[in-house]
C-alpha positions as CSV (number, residue, x, y, z in Angstrom):
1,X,19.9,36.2,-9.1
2,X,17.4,36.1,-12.0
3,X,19.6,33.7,-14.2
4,X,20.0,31.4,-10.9
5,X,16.1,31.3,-10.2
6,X,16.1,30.3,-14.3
7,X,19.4,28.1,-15.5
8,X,19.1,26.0,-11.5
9,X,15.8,25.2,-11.7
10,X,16.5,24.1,-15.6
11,X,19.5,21.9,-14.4
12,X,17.7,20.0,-12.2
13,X,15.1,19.1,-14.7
14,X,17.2,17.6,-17.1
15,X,18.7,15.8,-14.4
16,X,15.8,14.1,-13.9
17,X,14.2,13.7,-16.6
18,X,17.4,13.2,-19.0
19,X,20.8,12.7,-17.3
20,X,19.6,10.5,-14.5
21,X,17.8,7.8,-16.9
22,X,20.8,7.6,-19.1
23,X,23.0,7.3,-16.2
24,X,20.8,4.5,-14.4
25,X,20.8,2.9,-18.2
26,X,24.5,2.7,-18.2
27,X,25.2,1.4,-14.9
28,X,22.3,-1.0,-15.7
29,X,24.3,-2.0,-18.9
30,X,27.5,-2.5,-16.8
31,X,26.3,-3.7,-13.7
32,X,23.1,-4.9,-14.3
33,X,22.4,-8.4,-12.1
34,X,21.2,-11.3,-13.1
35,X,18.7,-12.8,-11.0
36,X,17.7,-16.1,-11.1
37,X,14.0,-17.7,-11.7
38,X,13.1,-20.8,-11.0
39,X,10.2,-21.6,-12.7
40,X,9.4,-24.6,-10.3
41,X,9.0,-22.4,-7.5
42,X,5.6,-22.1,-5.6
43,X,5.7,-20.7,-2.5
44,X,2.4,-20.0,-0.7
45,X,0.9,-17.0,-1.9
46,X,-1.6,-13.9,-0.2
47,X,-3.0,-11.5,-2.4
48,X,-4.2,-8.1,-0.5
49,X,-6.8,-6.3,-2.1
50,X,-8.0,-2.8,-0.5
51,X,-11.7,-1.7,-2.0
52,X,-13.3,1.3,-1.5
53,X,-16.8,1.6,-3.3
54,X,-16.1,-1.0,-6.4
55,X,-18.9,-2.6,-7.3
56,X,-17.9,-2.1,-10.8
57,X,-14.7,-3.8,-11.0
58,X,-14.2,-6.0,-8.6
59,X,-15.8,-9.2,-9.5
60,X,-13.3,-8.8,-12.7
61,X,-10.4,-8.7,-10.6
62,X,-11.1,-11.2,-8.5
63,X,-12.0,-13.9,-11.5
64,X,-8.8,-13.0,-13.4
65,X,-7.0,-13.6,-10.0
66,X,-8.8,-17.0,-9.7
67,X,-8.0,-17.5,-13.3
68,X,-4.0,-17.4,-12.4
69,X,-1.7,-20.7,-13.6
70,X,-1.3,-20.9,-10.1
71,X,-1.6,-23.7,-7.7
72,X,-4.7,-23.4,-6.2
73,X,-3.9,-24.9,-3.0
74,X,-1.2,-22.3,-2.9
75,X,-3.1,-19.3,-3.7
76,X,-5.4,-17.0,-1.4
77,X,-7.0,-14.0,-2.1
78,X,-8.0,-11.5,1.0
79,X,-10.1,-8.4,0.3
80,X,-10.7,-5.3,3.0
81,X,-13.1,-3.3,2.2
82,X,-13.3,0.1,3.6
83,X,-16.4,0.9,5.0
84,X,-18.3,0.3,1.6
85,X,-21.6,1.7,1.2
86,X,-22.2,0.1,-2.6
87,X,-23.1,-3.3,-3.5
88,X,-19.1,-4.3,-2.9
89,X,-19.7,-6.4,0.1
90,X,-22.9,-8.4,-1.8
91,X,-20.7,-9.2,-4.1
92,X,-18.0,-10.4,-2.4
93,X,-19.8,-12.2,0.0
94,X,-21.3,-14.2,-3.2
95,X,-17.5,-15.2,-4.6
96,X,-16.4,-16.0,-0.9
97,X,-19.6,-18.2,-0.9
98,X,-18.4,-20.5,-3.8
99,X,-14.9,-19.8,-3.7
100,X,-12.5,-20.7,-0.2
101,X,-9.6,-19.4,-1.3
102,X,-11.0,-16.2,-0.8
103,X,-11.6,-14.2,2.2
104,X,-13.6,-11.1,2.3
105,X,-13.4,-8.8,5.5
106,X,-15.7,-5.0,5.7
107,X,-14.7,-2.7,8.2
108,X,-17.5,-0.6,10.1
109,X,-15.6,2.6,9.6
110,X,-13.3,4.4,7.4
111,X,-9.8,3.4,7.8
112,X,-8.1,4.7,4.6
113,X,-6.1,2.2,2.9
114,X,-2.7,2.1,5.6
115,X,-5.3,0.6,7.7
116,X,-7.1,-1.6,5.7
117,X,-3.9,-3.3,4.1
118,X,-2.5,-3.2,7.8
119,X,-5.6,-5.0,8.9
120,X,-5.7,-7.5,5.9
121,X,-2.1,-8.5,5.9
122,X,-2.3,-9.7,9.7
123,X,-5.1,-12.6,8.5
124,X,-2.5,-13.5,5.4
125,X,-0.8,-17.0,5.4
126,X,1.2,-16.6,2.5
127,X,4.8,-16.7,2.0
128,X,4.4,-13.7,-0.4
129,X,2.6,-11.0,-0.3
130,X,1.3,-9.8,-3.8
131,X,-0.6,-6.1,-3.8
132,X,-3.3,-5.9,-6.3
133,X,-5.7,-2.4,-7.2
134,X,-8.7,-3.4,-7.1
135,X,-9.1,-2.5,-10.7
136,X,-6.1,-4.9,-12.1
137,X,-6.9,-7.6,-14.2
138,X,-3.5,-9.8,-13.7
139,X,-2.6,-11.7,-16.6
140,X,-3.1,-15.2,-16.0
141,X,0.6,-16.0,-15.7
142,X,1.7,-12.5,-13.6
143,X,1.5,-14.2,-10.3
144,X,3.7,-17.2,-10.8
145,X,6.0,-14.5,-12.9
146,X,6.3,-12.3,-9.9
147,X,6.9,-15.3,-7.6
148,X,9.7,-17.1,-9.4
149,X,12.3,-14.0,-8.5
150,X,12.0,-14.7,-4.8
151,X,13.7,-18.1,-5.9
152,X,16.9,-15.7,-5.9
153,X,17.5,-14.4,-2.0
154,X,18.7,-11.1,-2.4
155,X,15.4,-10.0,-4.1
156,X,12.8,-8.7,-1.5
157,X,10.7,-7.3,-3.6
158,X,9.7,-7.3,-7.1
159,X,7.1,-5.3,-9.6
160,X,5.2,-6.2,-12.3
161,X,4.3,-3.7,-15.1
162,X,0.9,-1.7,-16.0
163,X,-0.4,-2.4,-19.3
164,X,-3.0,0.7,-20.3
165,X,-5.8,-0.5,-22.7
166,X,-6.0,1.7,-25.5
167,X,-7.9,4.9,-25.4
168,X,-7.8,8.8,-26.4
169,X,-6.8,9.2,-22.8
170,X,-4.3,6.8,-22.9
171,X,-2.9,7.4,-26.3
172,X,-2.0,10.7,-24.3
173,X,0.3,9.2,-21.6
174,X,1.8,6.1,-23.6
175,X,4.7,8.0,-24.2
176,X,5.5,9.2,-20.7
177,X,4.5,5.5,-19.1
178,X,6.4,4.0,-21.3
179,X,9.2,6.0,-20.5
180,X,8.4,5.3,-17.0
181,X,8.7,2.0,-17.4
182,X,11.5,2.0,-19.0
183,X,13.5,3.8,-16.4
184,X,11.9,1.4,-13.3
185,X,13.3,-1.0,-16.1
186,X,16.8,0.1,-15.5
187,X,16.5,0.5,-12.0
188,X,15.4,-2.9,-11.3
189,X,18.2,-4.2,-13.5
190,X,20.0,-3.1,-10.2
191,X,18.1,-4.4,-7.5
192,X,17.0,-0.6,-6.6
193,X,14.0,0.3,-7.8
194,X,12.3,3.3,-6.5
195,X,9.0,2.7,-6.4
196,X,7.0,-0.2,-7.7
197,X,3.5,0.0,-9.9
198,X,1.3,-0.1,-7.0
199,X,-1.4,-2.2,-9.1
200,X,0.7,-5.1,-9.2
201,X,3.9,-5.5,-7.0
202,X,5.2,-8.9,-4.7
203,X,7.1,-8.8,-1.5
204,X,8.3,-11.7,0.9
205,X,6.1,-11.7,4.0
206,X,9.0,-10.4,6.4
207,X,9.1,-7.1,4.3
208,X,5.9,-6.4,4.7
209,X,6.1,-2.5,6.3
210,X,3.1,-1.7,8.8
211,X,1.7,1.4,7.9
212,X,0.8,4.6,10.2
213,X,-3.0,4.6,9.6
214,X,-4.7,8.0,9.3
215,X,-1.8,9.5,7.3
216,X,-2.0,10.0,3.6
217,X,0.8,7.9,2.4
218,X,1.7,5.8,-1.2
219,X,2.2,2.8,0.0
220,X,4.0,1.3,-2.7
221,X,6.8,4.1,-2.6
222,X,7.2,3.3,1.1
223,X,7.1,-0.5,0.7
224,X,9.8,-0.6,-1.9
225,X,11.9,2.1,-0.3
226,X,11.8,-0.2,3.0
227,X,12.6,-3.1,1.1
228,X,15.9,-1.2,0.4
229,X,16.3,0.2,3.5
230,X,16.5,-3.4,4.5
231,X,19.3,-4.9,2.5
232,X,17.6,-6.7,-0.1
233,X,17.0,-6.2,-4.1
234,X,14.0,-5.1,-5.4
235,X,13.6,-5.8,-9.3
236,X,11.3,-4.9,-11.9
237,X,9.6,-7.6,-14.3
238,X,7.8,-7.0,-17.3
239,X,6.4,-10.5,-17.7
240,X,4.0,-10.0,-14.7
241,X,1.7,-8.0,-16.2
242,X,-2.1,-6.7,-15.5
243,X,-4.1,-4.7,-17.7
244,X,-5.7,-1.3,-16.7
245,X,-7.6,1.5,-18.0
246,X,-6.7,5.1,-18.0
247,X,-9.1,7.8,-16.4
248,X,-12.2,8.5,-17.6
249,X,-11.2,12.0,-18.5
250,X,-8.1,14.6,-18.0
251,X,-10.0,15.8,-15.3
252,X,-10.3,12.8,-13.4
253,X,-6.6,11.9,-14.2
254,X,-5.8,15.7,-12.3
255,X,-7.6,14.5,-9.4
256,X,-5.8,11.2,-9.6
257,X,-2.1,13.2,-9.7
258,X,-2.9,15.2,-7.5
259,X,-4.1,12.8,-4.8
260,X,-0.9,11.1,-5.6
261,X,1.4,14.0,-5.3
262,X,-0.4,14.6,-1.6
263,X,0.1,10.8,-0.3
264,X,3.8,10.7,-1.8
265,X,4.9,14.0,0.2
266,X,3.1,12.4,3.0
267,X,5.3,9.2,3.0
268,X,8.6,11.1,2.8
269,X,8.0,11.6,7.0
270,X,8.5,7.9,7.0
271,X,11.5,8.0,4.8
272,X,14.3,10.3,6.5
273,X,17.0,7.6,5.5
274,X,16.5,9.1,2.4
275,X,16.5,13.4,2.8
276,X,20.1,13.7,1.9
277,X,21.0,12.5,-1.8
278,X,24.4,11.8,-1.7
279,X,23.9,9.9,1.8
280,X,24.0,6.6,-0.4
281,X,23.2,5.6,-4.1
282,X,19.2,4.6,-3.2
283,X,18.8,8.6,-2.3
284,X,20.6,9.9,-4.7
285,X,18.0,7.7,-7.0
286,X,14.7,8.7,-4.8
287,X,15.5,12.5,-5.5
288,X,16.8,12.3,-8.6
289,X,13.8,10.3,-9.9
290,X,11.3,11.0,-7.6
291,X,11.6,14.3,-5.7
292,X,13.0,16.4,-8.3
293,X,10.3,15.2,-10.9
294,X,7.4,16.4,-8.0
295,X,8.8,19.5,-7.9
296,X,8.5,20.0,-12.4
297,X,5.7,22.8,-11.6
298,X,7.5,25.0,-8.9
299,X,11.0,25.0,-10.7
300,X,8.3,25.4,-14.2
301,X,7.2,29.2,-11.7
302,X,10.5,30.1,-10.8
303,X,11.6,29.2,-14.5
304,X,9.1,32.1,-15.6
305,X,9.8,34.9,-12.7
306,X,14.0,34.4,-13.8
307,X,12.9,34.6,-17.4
308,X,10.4,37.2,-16.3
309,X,13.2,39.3,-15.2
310,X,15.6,38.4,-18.1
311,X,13.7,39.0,-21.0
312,X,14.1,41.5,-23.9
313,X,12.8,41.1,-27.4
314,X,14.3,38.0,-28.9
315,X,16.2,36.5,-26.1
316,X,16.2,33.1,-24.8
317,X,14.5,34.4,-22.1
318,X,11.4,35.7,-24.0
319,X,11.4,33.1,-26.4
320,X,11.3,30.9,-23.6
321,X,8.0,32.7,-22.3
322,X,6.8,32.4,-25.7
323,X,6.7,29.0,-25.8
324,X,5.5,28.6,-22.2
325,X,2.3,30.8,-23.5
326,X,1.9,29.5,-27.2
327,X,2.0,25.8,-25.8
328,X,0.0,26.3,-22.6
329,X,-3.0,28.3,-24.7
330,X,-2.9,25.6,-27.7
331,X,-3.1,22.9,-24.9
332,X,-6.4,24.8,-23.3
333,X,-7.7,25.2,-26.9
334,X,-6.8,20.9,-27.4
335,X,-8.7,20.5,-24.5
336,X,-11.7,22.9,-25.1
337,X,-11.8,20.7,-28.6
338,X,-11.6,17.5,-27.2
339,X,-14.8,18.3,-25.0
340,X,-16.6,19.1,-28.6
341,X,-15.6,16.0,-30.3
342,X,-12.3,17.4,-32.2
343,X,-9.1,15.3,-31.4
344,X,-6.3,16.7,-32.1
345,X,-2.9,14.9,-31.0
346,X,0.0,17.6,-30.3
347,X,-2.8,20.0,-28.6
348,X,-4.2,17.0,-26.6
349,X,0.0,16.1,-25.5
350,X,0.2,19.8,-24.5
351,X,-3.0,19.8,-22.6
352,X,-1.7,16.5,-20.9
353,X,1.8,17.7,-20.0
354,X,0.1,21.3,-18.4
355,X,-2.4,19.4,-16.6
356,X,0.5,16.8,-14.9
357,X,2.2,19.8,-13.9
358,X,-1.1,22.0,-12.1
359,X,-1.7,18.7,-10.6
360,X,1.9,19.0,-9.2
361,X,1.4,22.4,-8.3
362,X,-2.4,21.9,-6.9
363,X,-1.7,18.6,-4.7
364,X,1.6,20.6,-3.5
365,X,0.1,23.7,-2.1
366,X,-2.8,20.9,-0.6
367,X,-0.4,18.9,1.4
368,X,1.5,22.4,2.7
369,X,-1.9,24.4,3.3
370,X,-4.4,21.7,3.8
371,X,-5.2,18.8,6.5
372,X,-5.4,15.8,4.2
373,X,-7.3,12.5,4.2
374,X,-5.7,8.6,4.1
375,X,-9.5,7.9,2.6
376,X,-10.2,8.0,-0.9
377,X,-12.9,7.9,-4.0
378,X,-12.2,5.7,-6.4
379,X,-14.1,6.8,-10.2
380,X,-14.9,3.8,-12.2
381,X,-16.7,2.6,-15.3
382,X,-15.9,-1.1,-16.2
383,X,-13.8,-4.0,-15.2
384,X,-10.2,-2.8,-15.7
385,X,-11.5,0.6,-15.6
386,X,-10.8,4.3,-13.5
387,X,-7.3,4.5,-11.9
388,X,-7.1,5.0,-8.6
């Protein structure tokens, strides 16, 4: 019993974090599809924007997105802002002023962001829909980028890529996003990507999924997912980018985690298609990439109680628990040092990785103990600033 609750737990890890990327990279290298781009194609476009509170970013945004190589006459831009109490309306009641192609709409209440993009998306006139944080600054050519893969029909969907401006806090995930991307890299290669960048991500109108409002939710998971669930591709392109920068501190980024962790559990009501992983290929992907990876801090607890249970002096199992308490108090100590001035790399990557997995932990016990919120509070700083 005390090996299982150790070597099971183990094995599913390194399925997910090892043997399922190199097995998506070498189906990708065999049956990767080509999709084709037509770089004359302009289909009328709506970009849905859901602002909470961001005075301090969005003006950015919404120049870069005016700023695309885009046709104008092609191009809107429609904002919902939730209830904002900050200068967010002001301002974009002065762009909307000398700028039609975008619309600006406040609600009078909080309706979490399900219900704003639900109320947004039913004024859009666009062929495509193109979902934008309202913290991205696109690259000028991202739009037209995303756009050219609906030239090919069997794409519904497609996602462009994050690009993290350079800071200590980002120097401290660029290994795991770029492993991320990577791996959505793969899986777009085969028209099944599960889950697109939520800053920056394109669907065709028809796919667009109306969300349950009041529920915390990720709607980018869902969206892609139903996208799937409908017949069609959705790919992954990394020349549709949009810049972004990382949170303003590890503490932030454990809120941020954490608030994610909560809304994806909440979406999986929506996706029952996908509760049985060897139903069809998609769920074997969602929990293999997805599921399994939420769950890194729980199998991380049973990992310790087997070893726990197993040790004696010198055996894997107590080396194991070594490591687990050597890495996890040098990780504190990185952290303590950081807040004094002293960077140290390796401490700060072990402080990173322990914090990702409390946040697991933390945002898991929330969503099984806790009523949660579809509402939110974003923390910014600049233009391209604060993740959600």
């Amino acid at each position: 019993m005390a090996e299982a609750l150790f070597f099971i737990p183990l094995a599913l890890l390194l399925h997910s974090y090892v043997v399922y990327p190199l097995f998506v990279a070498l189906l990708a290298s065999i049956f990767g599809k080509k999709y084709r781009k037509d770089p004359g194609y302009r289909p009328t476009v709506s970009v849905l924007i859901s602002a909470y509170n961001e005075e301090k970013v969005i003006r950015a945004t919404i120049d870069a997105l005016l700023a695309s190589d885009y046709p104008p006459e092609k191009l809107e831009i429609i904002v919902g802002s939730d209830n904002s109490s900050d200068r967010t309306p002001e301002i974009m009641n002065e762009i909307c002023a000398r700028e039609p192609r975008v619309k600006f709409m406040q609600s009078t209440s909080r309706k979490g962001k399900p219900g704003i993009m639900n109320w947004i998306a039913q004024e859009a006139k666009g062929e495509i829909f193109v979902l934008c944080d309202s913290n991205m600054l696109f690259d000028a050519k991202a739009i037209a980028n995303l756009v050219e893969n609906f030239s090919d029909e069997r794409v519904g969907g497609v996602s462009g890529e994050i690009h993290l401006k350079q800071t200590e806090l980002a120097n401290q995930e660029t290994s795991y996003w770029g492993f991320e991307s990577w791996l959505k890299l793969m899986e777009g290669k085969l028209g099944r990507l599960i889950g697109a960048n939520g800053g920056i991500y394109a669907i065709r109108r028809e796919n667009y999924y109306r969300y349950t409002e009041g529920v915390p939710q990720q709607d980018d998971f869902i969206t892609t997912l139903k996208v799937l669930t409908k017949g069609s591709d959705f790919t992954y392109d990394r020349t549709a980018f949009a810049h972004e920068e990382p949170s303003l501190s590890n503490e932030i980024e454990f809120k941020r985690k954490k608030r994610i962790l909560i809304s994806n559990l909440g979406s999986l009501k929506f996706l029952k298609e996908y509760f049985f992983p060897f139903r069809s290929f998609t769920a074997f992907a969602v929990w293999s990439h997805k599921i399994l990876r939420w769950m890194t801090g729980t199998f991380m607890i049973l990992m310790m109680i087997g070893a726990a249970l197993l040790a004696a002096p010198w055996n894997l199992y107590s080396v194991f628990l070594a490591a687990i308490a050597a890495t996890g108090l040098t990780g504190l100590l990185g952290g303590w040092l950081n807040k004094k001035g002293v960077k140290i790399k390796l401490l700060l990557l072990f402080y990173y990785f322990y914090g990702t997995v409390l946040a697991f932990i933390s945002g898991t016990i929330a969503f099984a103990t806790t009523k949660t919120s579809a509402t939110w509070e974003p923390v910014r700083s600049k233009p391209g600033g604060g993740r959600n």
